[in-house]
C-alpha positions as CSV (number, residue, x, y, z in Angstrom):
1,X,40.1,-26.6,-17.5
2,X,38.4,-24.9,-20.3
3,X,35.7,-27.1,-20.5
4,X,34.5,-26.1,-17.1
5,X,33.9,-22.9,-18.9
6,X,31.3,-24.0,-20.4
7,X,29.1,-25.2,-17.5
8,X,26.1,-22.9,-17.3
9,X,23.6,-23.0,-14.2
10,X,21.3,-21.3,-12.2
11,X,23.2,-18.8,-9.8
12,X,22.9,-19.5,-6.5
13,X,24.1,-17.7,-3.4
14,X,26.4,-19.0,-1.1
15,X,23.0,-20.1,1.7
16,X,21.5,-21.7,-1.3
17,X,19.1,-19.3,-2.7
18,X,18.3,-18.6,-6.5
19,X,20.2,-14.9,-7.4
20,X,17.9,-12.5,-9.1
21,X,19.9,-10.5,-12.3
22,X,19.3,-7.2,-13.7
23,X,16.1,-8.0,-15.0
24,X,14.9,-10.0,-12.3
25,X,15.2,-12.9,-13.9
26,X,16.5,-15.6,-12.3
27,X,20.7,-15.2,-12.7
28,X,22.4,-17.7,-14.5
29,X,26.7,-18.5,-14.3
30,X,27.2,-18.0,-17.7
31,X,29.4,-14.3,-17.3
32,X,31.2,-16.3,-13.5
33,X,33.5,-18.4,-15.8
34,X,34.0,-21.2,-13.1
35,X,30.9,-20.4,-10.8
36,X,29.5,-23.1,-12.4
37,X,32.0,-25.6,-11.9
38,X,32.0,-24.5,-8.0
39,X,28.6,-25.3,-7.8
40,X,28.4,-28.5,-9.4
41,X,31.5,-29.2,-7.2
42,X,29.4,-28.8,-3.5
43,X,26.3,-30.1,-5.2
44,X,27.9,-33.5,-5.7
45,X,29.7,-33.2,-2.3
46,X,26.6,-32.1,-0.3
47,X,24.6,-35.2,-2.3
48,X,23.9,-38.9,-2.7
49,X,23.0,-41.1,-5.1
50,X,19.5,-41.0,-6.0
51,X,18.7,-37.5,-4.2
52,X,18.5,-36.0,-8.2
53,X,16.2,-37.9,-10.4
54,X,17.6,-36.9,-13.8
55,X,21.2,-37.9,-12.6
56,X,20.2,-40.5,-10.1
57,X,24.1,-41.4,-10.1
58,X,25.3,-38.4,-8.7
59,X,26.4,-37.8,-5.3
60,X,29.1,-38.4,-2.9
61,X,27.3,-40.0,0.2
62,X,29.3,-38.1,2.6
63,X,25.9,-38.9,5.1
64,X,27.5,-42.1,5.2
65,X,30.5,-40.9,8.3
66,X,28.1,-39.0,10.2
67,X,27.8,-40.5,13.5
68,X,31.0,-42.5,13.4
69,X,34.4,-41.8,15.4
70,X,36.7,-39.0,14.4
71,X,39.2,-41.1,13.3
72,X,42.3,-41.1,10.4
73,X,39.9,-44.1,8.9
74,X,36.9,-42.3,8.8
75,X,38.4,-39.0,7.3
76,X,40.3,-41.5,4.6
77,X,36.7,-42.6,3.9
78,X,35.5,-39.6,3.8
79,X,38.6,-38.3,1.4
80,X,37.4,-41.1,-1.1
81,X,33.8,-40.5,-1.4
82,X,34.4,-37.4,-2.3
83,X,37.6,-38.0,-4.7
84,X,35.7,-40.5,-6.7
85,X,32.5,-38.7,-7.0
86,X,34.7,-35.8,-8.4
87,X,35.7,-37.6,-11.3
88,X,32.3,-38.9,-11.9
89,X,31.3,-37.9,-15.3
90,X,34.8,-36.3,-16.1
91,X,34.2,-33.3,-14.0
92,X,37.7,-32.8,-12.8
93,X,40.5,-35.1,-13.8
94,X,43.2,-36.3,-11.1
95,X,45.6,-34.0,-11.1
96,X,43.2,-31.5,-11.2
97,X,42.2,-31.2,-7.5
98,X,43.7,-32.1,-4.2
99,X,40.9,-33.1,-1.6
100,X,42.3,-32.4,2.2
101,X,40.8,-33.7,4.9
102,X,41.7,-33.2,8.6
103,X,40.2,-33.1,12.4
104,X,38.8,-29.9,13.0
105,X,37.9,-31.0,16.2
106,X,37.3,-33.8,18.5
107,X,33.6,-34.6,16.7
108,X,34.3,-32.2,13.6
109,X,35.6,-33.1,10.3
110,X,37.0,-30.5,7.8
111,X,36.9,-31.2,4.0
112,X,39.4,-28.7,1.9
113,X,38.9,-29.1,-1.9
114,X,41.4,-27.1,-3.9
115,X,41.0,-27.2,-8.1
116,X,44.3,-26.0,-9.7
């Protein structure tokens, strides 16, 4: 996981919003050694393809459940959108992350991502 390291963004808080540093600047991740690696990780989650036009092959599509039933199909869906789009690009490796996905609810679907 030591590449992951090495990702360096634009710090963002957890709503979204650019992170001013000390010299009100705009804060980068590069002293969060994995903050980097977190972000890239919802970014690709919360995305689809073609919604970033320098990586237009990014994204996980997760829009594409919304609106069907809550069902053990539509969470295994779900599960591999999200799986696959995680090893897009050899950000994370198998083995690297476990993606959990379970009924919250009768209309709600939780996603758990956990990187080891």
């Amino acid at each position: 996981m030591a590449r992951h390291e090495k990702i360096v963004d634009l710090y963002w808080s957890d709503e979204g919003d650019f992170v001013l540093g000390d010299n009100n600047d705009l804060r980068d991740t590069q002293n969060d050694a994995y903050r980097g690696l977190i972000q890239r990780v919802l970014t690709r989650i919360k995305s689809r393809k073609g919604d970033w036009g320098l990586q237009e092959s990014i994204g996980a599509g997760v829009t594409a459940v919304v609106g069907t039933p809550n069902t053990a199909e539509t969470g295994a869906r779900l599960k591999f959108l999200i799986q696959n789009e995680l090893m897009v690009d050899d950000l994370l490796r198998p083995g690297e992350f476990i993606v959990d996905v379970f009924p919250a609810s009768k209309s709600i679907i939780a996603v758990a991502v956990v990187i080891t």
